[in-house]
C-alpha positions in Angstrom: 21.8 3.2 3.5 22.7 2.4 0.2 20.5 1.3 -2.6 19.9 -2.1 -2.0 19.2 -1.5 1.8 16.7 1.3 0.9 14.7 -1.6 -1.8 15.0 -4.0 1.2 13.5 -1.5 3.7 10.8 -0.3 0.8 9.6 -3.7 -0.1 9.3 -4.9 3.7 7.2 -1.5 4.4 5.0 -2.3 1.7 4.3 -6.3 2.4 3.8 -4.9 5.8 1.3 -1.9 5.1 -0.6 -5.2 2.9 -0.3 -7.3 5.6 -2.0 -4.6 7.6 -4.8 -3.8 5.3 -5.3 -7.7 4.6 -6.0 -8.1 8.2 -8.1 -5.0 9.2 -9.3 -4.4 5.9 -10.4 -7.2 3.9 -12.9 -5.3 1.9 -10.4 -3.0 0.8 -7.8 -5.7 0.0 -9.5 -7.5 -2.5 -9.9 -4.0 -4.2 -6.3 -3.3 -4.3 -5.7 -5.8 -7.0 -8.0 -3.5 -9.1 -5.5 -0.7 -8.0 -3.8 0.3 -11.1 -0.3 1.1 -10.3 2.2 3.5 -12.0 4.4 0.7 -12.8 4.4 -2.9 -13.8 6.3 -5.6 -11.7 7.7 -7.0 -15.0 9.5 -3.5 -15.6 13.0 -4.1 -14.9 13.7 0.2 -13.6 11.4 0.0 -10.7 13.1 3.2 -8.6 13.0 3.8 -5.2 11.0 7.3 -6.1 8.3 4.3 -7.6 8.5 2.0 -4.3 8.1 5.5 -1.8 4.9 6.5 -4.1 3.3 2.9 -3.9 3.7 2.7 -0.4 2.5 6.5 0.1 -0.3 5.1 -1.6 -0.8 2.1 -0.4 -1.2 4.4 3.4 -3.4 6.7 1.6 -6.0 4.2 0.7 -5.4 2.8 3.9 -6.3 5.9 5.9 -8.9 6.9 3.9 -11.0 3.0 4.4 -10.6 3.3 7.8 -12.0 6.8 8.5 -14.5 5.5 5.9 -15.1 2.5 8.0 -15.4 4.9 11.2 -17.7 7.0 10.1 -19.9 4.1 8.7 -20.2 2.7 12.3 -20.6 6.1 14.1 -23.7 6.5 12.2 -24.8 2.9 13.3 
């Protein structure tokens, strides 16, 4: 892959991982624009190493509302 194809592929992971947390997540969607991310969308040098760590942490949070969210209802 070269580096265009790897952006592509990056970008599409990470609109689908919001996607994802937009639908089974609300609650933790409207936080994400109080995320503050390690780099600004205006910044012209946005790496690939920058759109792997987003999306890492975009899964983090991810995993960590939903076994939130499972434990919440386990105790209901």
């Amino acid at each position: 892959m070269n580096k265009i194809d790897n952006i592509s592929s990056l970008t599409r992971k990470i609109f689908q991982t919001t996607a994802e947390i937009q639908k089974e997540f609300p609650e933790l969607y409207e936080l994400l624009d109080e995320t503050p991310l390690f780099f600004s969308f205006a910044e012209k040098n946005i790496t690939i190493k920058d759109l792997r760590q987003y999306l890492i942490s975009l899964r983090m949070q991810q995993k960590s509302f939903e076994k939130e969210t499972i434990k919440k209802h386990d105790i209901h």
